[in-house]
N, C-alpha and C positions, 0 to 999 in steps of 0.2 A: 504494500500500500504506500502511494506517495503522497506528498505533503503537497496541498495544492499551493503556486506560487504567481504573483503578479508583478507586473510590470511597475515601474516608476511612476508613468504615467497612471493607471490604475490606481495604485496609491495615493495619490493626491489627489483623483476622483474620491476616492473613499473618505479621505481626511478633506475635503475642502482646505485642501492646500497647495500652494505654485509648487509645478516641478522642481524649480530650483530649491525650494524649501526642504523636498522628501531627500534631495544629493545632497544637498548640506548635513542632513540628520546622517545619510549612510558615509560623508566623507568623515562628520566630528566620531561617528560609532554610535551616535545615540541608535541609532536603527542599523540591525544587521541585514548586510546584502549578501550575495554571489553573483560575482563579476563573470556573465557569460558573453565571449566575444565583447562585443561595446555596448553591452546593455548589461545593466543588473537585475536582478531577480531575489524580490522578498519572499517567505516565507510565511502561510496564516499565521503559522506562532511567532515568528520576530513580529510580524506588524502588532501580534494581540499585545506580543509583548512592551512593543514602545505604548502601547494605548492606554496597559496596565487593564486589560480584560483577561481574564482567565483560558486558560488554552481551550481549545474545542475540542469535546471526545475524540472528534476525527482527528484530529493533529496531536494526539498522545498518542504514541506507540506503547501498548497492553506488552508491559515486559515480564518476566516472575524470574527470581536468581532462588536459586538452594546453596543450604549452605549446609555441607555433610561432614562428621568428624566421623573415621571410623577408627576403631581399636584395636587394633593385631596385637596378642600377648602371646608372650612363651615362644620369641622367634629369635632366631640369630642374626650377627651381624650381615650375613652371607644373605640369609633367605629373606632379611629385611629389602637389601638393595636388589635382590633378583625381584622382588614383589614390586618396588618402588621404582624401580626400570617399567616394568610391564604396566604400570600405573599412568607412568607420563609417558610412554608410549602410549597407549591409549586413547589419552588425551589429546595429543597432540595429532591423531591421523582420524582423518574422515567425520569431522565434526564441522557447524558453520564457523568460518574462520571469521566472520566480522563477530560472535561471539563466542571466544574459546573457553573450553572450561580450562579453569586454572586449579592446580591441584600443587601442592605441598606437601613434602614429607617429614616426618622429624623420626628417628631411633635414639629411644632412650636403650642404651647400652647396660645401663644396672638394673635396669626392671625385666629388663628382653622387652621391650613394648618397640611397636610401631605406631605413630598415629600416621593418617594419611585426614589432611584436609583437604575437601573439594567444593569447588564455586562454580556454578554455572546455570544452563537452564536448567527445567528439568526432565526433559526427554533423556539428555547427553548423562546425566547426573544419572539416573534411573541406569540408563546404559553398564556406566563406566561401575554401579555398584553391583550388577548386576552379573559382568564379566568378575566381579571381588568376588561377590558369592560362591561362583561357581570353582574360580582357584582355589579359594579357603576350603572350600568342601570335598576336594577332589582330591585323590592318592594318584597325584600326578608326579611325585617329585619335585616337585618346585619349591614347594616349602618343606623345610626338614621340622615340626614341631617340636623335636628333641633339645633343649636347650641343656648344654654343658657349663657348668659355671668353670671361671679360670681359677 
């Protein structure tokens, strides 16, 4: 869905004001443009926004972020990074790349813990907990859950 956008000239139909007035607003910044070829082009929500009207439903984009902590305990240093490789691979392939999930890992070393945070939508989030599930629960080798203290 795009953001429907007007001319200069249309803006100052809307605002009863000289076109020189609306290029003055977008040269001081009070009014944001996008410079296409030798014309600019507003935005409904910059104009709402110089007018101080509230955005229009249409012109918010309906976004939703998750934000997932999970807890791996009883792992090694080894099956920590093998798990936290395959995590941000993951991550990193075949998702929308104008919104990537972002994932973090931390190994606490004296607990045997992993945590892994993950931010994102949540299709991708559902996804990427989903492909967790199925490692954690599978006698795949990948994780050793034998933890040896030193």
């Amino acid at each position: 869905m795009t953001e429907e956008m007007y001319s200069v000239e249309q803006v100052a139909d809307r605002l009863n004001l000289h076109v020189r007035t609306v290029r003055g607003y977008i040269r001081s910044g009070r009014l944001r443009a996008v410079r296409i070829g030798k014309q600019y082009r507003i935005t409904a929500g910059d104009l709402d926004a110089l007018t101080g009207q509230a955005p229009t439903v249409s012109s918010v984009a309906r976004q939703a972020e998750v934000s997932s902590i999970v807890q791996v305990d009883g792992v090694d240093r080894a099956a920590a990074d093998r798990l936290g490789t395959l995590v941000l691979t993951s991550a990193n392939t075949g998702h929308d790349q104008a919104n990537p999930l972002r994932v973090q890992t931390v190994y606490d070393e004296q607990r045997h813990r992993l945590k892994i945070i993950i931010l994102g939508d949540p299709a991708a989030t559902a996804e990427l907990l989903h492909l967790l599930d199925a490692v954690l629960n599978a006698d795949n080798g990948l994780l050793d859950r034998e933890v040896h203290d030193a």
